[in-house]
C-alpha positions in Angstrom: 102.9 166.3 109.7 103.1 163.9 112.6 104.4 165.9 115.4 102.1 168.9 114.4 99.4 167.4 113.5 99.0 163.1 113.8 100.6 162.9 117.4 98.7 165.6 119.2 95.1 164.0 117.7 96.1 160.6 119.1 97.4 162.0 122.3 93.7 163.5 122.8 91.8 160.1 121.5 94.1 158.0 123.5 93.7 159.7 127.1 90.1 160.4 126.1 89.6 156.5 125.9 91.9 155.4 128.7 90.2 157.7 131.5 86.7 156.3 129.9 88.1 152.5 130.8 90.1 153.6 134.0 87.6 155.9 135.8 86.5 153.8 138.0 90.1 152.5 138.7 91.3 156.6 139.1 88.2 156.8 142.0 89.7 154.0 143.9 93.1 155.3 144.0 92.1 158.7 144.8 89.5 157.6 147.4 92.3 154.6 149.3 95.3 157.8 148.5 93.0 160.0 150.5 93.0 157.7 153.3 96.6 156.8 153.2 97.9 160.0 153.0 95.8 161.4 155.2 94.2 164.4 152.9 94.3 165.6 149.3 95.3 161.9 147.3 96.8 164.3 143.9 99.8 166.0 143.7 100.5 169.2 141.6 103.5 170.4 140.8 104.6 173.3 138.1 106.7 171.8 135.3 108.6 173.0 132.6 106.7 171.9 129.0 106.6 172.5 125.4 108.5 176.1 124.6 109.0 175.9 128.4 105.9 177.3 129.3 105.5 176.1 133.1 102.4 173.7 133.3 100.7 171.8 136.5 102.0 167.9 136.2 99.1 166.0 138.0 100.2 162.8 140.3 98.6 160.7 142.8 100.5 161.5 145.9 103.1 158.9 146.9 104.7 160.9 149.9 102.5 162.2 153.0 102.7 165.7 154.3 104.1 164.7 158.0 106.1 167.1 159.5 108.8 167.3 162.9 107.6 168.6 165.9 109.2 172.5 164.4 106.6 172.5 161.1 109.1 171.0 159.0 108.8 168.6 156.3 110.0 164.9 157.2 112.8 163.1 155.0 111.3 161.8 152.0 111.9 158.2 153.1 110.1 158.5 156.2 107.6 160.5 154.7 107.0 157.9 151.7 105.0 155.1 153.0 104.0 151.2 152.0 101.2 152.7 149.5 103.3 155.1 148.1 105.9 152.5 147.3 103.2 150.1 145.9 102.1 153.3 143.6 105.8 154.5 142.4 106.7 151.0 141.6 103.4 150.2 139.7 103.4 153.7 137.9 99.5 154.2 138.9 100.7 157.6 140.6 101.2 158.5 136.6 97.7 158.3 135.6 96.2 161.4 136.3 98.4 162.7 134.1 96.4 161.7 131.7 94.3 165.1 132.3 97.4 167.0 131.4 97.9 164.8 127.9 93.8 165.3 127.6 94.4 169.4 127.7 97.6 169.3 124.9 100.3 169.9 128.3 101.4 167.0 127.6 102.1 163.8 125.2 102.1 160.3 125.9 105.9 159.7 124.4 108.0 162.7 124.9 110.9 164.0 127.5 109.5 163.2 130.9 108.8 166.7 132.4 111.5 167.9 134.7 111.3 170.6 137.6 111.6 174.1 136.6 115.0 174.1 139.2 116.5 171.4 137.1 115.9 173.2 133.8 117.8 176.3 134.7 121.0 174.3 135.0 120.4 173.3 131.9 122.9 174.0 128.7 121.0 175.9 125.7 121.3 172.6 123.8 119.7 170.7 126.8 116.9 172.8 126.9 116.5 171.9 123.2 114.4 168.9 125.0 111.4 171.7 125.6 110.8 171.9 122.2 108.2 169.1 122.1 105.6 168.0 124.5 106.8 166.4 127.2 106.0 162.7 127.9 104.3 160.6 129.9 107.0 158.2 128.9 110.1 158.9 126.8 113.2 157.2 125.1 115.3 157.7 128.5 112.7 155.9 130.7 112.3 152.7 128.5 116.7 153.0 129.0 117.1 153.2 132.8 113.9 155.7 133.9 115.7 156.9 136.9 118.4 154.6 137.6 120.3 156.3 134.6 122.5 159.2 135.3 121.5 163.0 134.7 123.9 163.1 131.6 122.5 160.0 129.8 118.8 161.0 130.4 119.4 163.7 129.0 121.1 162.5 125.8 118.2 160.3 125.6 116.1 163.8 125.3 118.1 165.3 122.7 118.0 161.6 120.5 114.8 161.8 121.1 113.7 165.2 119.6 115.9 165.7 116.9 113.6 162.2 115.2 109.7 162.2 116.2 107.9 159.1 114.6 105.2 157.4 114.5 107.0 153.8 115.0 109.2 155.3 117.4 106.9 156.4 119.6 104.7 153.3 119.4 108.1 151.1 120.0 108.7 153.3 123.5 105.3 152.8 124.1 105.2 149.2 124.1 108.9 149.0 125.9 107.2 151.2 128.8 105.0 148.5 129.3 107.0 145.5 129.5 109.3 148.1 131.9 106.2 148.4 134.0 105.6 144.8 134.5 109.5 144.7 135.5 109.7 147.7 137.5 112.7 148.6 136.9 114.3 152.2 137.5 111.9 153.8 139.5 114.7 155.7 141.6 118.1 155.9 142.0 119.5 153.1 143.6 120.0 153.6 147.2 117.5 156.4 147.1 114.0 156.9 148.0 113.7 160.0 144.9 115.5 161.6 142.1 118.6 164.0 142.8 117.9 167.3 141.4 120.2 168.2 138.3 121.6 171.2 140.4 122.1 169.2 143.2 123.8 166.7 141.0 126.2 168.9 139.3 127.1 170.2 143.1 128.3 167.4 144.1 130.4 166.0 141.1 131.8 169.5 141.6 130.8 170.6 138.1 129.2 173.6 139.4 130.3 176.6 142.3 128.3 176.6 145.5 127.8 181.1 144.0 126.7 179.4 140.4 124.6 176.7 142.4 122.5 179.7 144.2 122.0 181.8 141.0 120.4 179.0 139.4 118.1 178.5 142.5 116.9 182.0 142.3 116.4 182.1 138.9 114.0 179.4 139.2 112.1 181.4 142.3 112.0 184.0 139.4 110.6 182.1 136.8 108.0 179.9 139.3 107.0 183.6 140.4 106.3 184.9 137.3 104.4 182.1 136.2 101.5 182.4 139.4 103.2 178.6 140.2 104.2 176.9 143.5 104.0 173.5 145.0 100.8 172.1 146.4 
């Protein structure tokens, strides 16, 4: 009754009421991000949701598009400047998503929506974690957010799915704000982003270089079929 029918009605009511109050806070944001990054202020990227049907995660961009002198994209860290920092560390690049919990994409407590080329590497039980909406916050990032390792977030997932209440939801709700005040876990120490899952289990050897590849084309396949790319 509460996941299919409670949690999705107080998803839409609560983002509903928080991007009545924060408009005028989104415009500032979007107008100073189009400054500072020097163009389009949102980022959209295709994500994995509910029954892993790919979705369009919304962001305020926190990284700039600057590029060498060949076309290429720069290293995140040079590419990631003062106002991005002040964004990812404040967890204001987040709100748009707010839109995605406003159409049903998403939820506001749920698995935090990974990239379609981290799911693939994922076991069947793993993958159990698309069976709910994912989260604008979740149990894993009110234990660590991104300074927890691949295997413990996703544990986290799994707890979190196999028990969806009311209370628990509301207890990760308030934790994410006291965590927000804090910031805490925002990346991996001594890193300016997230490693990829595949790129994780590459290097703790847990994966072939040939197994490593297949998973990296099946996630061409499935962005592909789904009209998705990066913007």
């Amino acid at each position: 009754m509460y996941l299919r029918i409670v949690k999705p009605l107080l998803d839409f009511l609560g983002a509903l009421l928080l991007l009545a109050a924060l408009w005028p806070l989104l415009l500032l944001l979007a107008a100073v991000g189009a400054i500072a990054m020097r163009g389009n202020p949102l980022f959209s990227q295709p994500r994995p949701g509910k029954d892993e049907r790919i979705f369009r995660i919304l962001k305020f961009r926190t990284m700039s598009s600057a590029r060498d002198a060949e076309g290429n994209l720069l290293p995140d860290g040079l590419r990631l400047n003062a106002y991005g920092r002040f964004l990812r560390s404040t967890s204001l690049d987040e709100l748009p998503e707010l839109l995605n919990i406003l159409s049903g994409r998403m939820s506001f407590v749920g698995p935090r929506p990974q990239l379609v080329r981290d799911m693939v590497f994922m076991t069947p039980e793993q993958r159990r974690r698309h069976s709910v909406r994912q989260g604008l916050t979740g149990l894993a990032q009110v234990n660590g957010r991104n300074a927890v390792s691949w295997d413990a977030k996703l544990a986290f997932d799994l707890e979190y799915v196999r028990r969806v209440t009311f209370f628990g939801d509301l207890k990760i709700l308030l934790a994410t704000l006291s965590g927000v005040f804090r910031r805490e876990g925002v990346v991996e120490e001594g890193s300016d982003t997230a490693t990829d899952f595949g790129d994780f289990l590459l290097a703790s050897g847990r994966i072939g270089r040939e197994e490593y590849d297949r998973g990296q084309e099946e996630a061409k396949r499935l962005l592909e079929a789904a009209g998705a790319g990066e913007r």
